[in-house]
N, C-alpha and C positions, 0 to 999 in steps of 0.2 A: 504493500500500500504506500499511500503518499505520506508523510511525517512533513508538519510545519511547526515549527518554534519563534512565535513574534515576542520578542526582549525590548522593554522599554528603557533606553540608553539615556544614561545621566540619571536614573534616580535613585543608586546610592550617594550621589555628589548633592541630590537634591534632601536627601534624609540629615545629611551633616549640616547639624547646627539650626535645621527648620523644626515645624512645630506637626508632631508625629501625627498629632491627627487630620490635620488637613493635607496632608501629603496621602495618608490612606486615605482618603478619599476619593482625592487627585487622582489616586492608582488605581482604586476600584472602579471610578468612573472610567479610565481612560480603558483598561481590560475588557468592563464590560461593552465601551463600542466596539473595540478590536476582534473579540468572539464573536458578536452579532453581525459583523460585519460577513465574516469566516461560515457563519452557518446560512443554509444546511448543508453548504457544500465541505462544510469538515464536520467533526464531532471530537467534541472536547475531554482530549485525555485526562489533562489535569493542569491546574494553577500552579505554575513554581516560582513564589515572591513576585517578581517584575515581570513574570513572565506567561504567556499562554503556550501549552501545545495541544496543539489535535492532528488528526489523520484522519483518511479517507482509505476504503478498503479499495485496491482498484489495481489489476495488473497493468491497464494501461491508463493515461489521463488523458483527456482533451485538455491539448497545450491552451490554446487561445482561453478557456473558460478559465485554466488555475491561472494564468498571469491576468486575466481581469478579476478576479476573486481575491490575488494577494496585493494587488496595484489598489482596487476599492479600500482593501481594508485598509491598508496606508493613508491612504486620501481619507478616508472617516475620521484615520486619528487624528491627523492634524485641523480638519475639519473642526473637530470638538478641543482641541489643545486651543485655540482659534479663541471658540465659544468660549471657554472657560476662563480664558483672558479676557478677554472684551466685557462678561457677565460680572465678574467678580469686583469688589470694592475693599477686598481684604489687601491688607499691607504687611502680613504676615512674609517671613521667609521663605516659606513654601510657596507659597502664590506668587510670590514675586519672582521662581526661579521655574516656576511652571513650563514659562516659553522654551529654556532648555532644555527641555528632553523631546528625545525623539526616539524613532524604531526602525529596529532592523529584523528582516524576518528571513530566516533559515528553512529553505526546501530540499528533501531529497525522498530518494524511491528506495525502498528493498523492502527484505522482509523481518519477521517479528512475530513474537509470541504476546498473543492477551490471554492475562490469569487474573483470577479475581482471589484478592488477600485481604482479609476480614472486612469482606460485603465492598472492597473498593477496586478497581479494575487497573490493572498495570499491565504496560505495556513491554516487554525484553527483549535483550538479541542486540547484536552488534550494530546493526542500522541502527537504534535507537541511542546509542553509544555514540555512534557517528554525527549523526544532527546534532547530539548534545557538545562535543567538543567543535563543532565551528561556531558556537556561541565567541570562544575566542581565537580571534583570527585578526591577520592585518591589512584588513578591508579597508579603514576609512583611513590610515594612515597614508594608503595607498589612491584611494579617490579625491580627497579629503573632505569625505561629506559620511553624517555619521546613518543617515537615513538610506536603505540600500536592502535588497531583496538579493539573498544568495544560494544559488541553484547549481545543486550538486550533476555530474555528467550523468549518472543513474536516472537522475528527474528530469532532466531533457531527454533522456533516451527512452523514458516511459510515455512521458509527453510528445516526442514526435517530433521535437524544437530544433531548428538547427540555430544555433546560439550568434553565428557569423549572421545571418537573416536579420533578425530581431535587433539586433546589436550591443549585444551582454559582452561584457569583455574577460578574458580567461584570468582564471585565478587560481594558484595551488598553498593547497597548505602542507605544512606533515606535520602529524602528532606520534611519536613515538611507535610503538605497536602496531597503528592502524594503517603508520606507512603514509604513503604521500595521495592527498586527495585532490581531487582535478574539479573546481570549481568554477562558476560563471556570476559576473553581476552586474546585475541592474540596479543604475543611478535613481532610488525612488525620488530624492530631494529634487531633482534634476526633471522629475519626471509631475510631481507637484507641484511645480513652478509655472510649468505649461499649461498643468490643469486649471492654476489659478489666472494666467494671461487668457486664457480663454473663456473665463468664467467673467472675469471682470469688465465693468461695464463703464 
């Protein structure tokens, strides 16, 4: 199946020194548009801190349908990051570092085992391992933007994508054991900049 991992960047930098509860909130709002966004075209594994994963069971994907699927849901967050500045009148720490954060969402294809461990459903297996370690990687150091969709050569080969087409540009990582991994990304900042000159009136 498909494994996606969206990571909201900057908000352990946004928890130092701001005020805990409007930050949870901040975050719960901001996940809950990010999932809603995601569904029904995923289903949600589970919540980890800043972070969403879900998966779709699927040997193969319609390319076009997951990159409008993970490109909306980008556009929703900042959409509502947006909202939440503009709405707000608090002068809090938190609220006022709100505008910093942004998301990067990690895609790939293999396979995995779902078991259920007292009544809650985990998902295992090496692929699941894999999405998990390109959480860190040297993506934006390398674009220099921290907002960015990155799609493993397994999820374009599931999807059908020729990646030169589209124009994801190539990327590898290596993490120790799992050896060296062959990645693609798309600039989302770059790609919500457009959405917003289009939008604008």
């Amino acid at each position: 199946g498909c494994l996606v991992i969206t990571d909201i960047t900057g908000y352990t930098g946004l928890l130092a020194g701001s005020e805990l509860e409007h930050a949870q909130d901040a975050l719960r709002d901001l996940l809950q548009t990010v999932v809603g966004a995601l569904r029904p075209s995923f289903r949600l594994a589970k919540l980890e801190g800043d972070a969403a994963f879900v998966y779709v069971l699927a040997e193969r994907i319609d390319g076009s349908q997951l990159l409008d699927t993970l490109e909306a849901a980008y556009f929703a967050f900042r959409r509502r990051l947006e909202g939440i500045s503009r709405a707000t009148t608090c002068d809090c720490n938190a609220c006022i570092r709100l505008p910093a954060l942004d998301l990067k969402l990690i895609a790939h294809h293999g396979s995995f085992v779902r078991q259920r461990l007292y009544g809650v459903e985990e998902l295992t297996g090496t692929d699941i391992i894999v999405v998990h370690r390109l959480l860190k990687n040297s993506v934006a150091e390398r674009i220099g933007a921290r907002g960015y969709l990155l799609l493993t050569d397994a999820c374009l080969s599931a999807a059908s994508l020729s990646p030169e087409e589209i124009g994801l540009v190539e990327h590898r990582e290596t993490y120790g054991e799992l050896g060296e991994v062959v990645t693609w990304i798309h600039d989302l900042e770059a790609a919500w900049q457009r959405e917003r000159d289009q939008r604008r009136v």
